[in-house]
Structure formats: C-alpha cells, structure tokens
C-alpha positions in Angstrom: 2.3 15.3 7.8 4.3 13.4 10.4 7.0 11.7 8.9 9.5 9.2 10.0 11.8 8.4 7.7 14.1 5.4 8.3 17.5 6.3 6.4 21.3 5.6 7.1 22.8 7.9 4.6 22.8 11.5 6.7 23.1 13.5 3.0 19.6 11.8 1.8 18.5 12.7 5.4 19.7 16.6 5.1 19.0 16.6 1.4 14.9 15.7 2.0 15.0 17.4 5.4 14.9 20.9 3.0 11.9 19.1 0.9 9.9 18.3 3.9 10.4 21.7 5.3 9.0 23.2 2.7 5.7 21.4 2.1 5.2 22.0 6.1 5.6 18.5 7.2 7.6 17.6 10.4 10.5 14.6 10.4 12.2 12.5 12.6 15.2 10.5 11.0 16.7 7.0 12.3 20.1 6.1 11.2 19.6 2.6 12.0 16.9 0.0 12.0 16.6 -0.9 15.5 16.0 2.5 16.3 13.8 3.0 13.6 11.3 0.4 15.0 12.0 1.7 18.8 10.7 5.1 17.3 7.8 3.8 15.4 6.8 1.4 18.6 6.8 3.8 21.3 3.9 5.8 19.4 2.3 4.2 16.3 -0.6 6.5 15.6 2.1 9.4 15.5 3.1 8.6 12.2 1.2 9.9 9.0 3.8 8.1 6.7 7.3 6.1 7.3 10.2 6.0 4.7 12.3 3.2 4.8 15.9 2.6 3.3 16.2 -1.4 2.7 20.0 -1.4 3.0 20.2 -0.6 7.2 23.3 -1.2 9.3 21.7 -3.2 13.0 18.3 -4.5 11.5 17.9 -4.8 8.0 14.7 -2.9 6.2 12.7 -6.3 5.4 12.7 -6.8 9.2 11.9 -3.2 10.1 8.7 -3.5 7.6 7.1 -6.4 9.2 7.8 -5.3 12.2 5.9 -2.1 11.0 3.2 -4.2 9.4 2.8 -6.4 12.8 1.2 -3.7 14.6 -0.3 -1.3 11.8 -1.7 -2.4 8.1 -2.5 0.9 7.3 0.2 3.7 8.1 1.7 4.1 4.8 5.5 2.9 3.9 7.2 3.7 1.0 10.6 1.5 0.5 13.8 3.3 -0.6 16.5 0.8 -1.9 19.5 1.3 -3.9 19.3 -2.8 -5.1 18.5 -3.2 -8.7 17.8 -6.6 -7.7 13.6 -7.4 -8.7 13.0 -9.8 -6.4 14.2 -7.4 -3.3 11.6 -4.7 -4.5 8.7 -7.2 -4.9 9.7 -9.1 -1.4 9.5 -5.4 -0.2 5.7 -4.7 -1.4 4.7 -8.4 -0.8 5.7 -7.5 2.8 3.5 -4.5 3.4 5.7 -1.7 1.3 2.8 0.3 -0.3 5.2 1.7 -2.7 9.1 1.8 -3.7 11.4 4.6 -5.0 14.7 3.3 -6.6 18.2 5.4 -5.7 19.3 7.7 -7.0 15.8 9.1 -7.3 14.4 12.7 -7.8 13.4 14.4 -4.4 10.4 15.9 -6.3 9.1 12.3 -7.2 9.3 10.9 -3.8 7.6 14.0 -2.3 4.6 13.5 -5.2 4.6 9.7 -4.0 4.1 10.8 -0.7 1.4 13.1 -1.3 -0.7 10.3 -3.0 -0.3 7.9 -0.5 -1.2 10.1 2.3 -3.9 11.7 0.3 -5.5 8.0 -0.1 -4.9 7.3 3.4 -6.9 10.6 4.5 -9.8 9.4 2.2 -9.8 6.5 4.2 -9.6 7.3 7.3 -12.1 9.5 6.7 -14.7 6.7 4.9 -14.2 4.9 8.0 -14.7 7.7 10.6 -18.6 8.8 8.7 -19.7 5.1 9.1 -23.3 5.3 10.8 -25.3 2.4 11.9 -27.5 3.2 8.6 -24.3 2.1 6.5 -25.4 -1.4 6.0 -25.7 -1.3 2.2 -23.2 -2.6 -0.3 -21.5 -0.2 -2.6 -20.6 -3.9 -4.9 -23.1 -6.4 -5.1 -22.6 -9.9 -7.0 -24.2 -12.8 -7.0 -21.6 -14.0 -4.7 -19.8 -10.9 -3.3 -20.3 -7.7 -1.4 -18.1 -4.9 -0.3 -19.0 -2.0 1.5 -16.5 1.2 1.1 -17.6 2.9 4.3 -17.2 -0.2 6.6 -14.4 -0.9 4.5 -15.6 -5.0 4.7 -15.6 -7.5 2.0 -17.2 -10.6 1.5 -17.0 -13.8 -0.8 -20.0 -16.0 -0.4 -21.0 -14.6 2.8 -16.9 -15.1 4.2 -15.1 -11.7 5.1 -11.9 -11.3 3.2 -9.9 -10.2 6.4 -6.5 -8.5 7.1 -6.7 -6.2 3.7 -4.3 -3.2 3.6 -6.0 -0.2 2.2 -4.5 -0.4 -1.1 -5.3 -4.0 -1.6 -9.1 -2.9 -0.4 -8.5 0.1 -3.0 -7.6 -2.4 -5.7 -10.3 -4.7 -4.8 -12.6 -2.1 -5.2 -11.5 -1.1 -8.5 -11.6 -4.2 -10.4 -14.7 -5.5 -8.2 -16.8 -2.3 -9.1 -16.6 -3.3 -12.9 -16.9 -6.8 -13.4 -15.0 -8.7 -15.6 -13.7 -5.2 -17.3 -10.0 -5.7 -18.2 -8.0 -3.5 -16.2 -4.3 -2.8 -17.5 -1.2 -2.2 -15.3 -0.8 1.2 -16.1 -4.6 2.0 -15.1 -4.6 0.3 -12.1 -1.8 2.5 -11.0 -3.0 5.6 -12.3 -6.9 4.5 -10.4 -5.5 2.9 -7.5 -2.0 4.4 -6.6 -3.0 8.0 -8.0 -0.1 8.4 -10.0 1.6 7.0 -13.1 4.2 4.6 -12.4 6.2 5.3 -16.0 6.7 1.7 -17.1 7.7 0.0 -13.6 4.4 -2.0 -12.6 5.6 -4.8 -10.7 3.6 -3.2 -7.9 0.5 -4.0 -8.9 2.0 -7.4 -9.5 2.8 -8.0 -6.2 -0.1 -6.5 -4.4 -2.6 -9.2 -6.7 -0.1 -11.8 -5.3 -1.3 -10.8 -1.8 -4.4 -10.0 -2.5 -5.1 -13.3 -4.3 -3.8 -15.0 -1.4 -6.1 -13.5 1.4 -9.3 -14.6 -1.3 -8.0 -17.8 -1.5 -8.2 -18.4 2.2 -12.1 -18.7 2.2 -13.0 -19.1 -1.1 -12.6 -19.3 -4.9 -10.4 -17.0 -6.8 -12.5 -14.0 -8.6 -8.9 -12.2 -9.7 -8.3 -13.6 -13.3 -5.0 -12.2 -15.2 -5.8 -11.9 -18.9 -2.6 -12.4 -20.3 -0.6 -9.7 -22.5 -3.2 -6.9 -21.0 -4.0 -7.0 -17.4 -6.3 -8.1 -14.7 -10.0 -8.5 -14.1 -12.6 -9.6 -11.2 -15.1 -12.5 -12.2 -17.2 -14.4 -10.2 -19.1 -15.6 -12.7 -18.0 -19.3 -12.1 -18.0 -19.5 -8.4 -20.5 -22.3 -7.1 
C-alpha cells in the first residue's frame, strides 16, 4: 500500500514508520494539515489509504477530512485522535472517517485496521472493474428495492440512492440481503468492517445516521433500529 498518514507527533510518525516498513507499504508523513491536504490534492489516486490525527496545528483534522471526502468517497481514512470526547469521534465518521483508532493505541491494531479497510477497498474496486454490459441483474430484489454489487447502484422504488461510500454500500448490502433479519452491532462489524470492534460500536451508529439520511432523500426509510439489539432493513410498509 500507499500510505499517507497525516500526523503532527514525529515519535507516532518514526514509531509506525518501522510497522509500515515491515509489511512492505510505502509512507509519506505531513506534520500539518495544510500540507496534508496539499499532498493528498496534487495526486488523489496515489493514495491506497490516509491516516489522519484530529488534533493538527494549521488546519484542524475535521477540515482536512472533508476536504478529503470533497474529491474522493472512497480512499479509505482512518481517524486517529487522542479526544475522549464521543461526539468528536462520531462527528469524525459522520464526516467520511471509515474508522477511528483512540491514542494511546497498539501499532499492531491500527496495522490490522488497515489491512481490513484496504482489503475491502480491493474487493471493491475490483467488483467494479469486472462490470460487463451483461451485469444488469440485481443481486437484492424487493418489492420495492434493487441493488446490484457489481455496478455497485442502489435503488428505492425505482430512485438511485446516490453518493454512498463503500462501507455504507457494504452495510446496505448486509442488512438488505436478509430482510428484516436483526442484525446486532457487534455483527455488523465483524460482516461489514471485517474485524471486531471489542465493545466500541458507535461506528456503526454513525454510518446508519448517514446512511439513513441519503435513503431519506428519495424515499421512505427501510433501516428500522430494534431497540436493545440492533438494526434491520424492511420495506415491507413502503407504498
């Protein structure tokens, strides 16, 4: 992998340059946020994966993200904040953060966080790049929804649900391709995010939040939550 990681703390930087090394991936690091986005701008496609501290000194990390997130939806970020504050990390995800690692973490977890991600984001890419003119068929099929995996489109009566990241098209998928099968937190992390998350699902949380919110921009909402347990997909009572 190509990685770009976004840190101002140079002993995190020389700690994880050692990690990368070893697993074969090349880094570039960015003290700063400014010149963490100039980096990222001059080539987007460079980048297989981006860390990004939250806590920058010129541009703060929530700007850097959607800056990030303006121009690609699907290079994958993982946040890295030192704030014990909730609402920070869920603002981070809700902004486009595919995942979150709290400091002081474990090098060996945010290297197996980074292998998920990018592993999902070569399945992907490569679902997308075998897409024929013969892949018109829907891999869901409801009475009022389709989704097609290899075109990676989805549709509510007829409507495209646009702008999805791949992990809300992931999680989509999941609960879509079961309906109305109660999915819990800790699944949809182990099915979705390829990894468990050891008690900390506000993740999934906030990528519903922004999943439900693209839905509800042409149509009814077929996310339910079942309280106490988890969330489902229903479109059962859609007119």
């Amino acid at each position: 992998m190509n990685i770009l990681m976004i840190e101002d703390n140079e002993s995190v930087c020389e700690m994880m340059q050692m990690f990368f090394l070893n697993e074969g991936w090349e880094v570039t690091f960015k003290y700063d946020g400014q010149t963490g986005i100039d980096a990222f701008l001059e080539d987007p496609q460079k980048w297989d994966l981006i860390t990004l501290d939250l806590n920058l000194p010129e541009v703060d990390g929530m700007v850097v993200a959607r800056k990030i997130r303006e121009v690609s939806s699907t290079v994958p970020l993982v946040m890295l904040t030192a704030r014990d504050s909730e609402s920070d990390q869920v603002i981070g995800l809700e902004i486009g953060a595919d995942d979150y690692v709290t400091k002081p973490f474990s090098p060996l977890t945010l290297i197996a966080r980074m292998k998920a991600l990018h592993r999902r984001s070569d399945l992907n890419s490569i679902s997308a790049e075998n897409v024929s003119e013969n892949d018109t068929e829907f891999d869901v099929k409801t009475a009022h929804f389709q989704m097609n995996t290899k075109t990676r489109e989805a549709y509510l009566n007829g409507k495209e649900i646009t702008d999805l990241t791949p992990k809300e098209f992931d999680l989509l998928y999941t609960l879509a391709n079961k309906p109305r099968q109660v999915f819990s937190r800790e699944k949809l992390l182990e099915l979705v995010w390829d990894y468990q998350y050891f008690g900390d699902e506000r993740t999934v949380d906030a990528h519903i939040k922004k999943l439900r919110q693209k839905i509800e921009k042409i149509g009814p909402q077929v996310i339910q939550t079942v309280w106490g347990v988890g969330y489902k997909f229903d479109d059962s009572g859609v007119e």
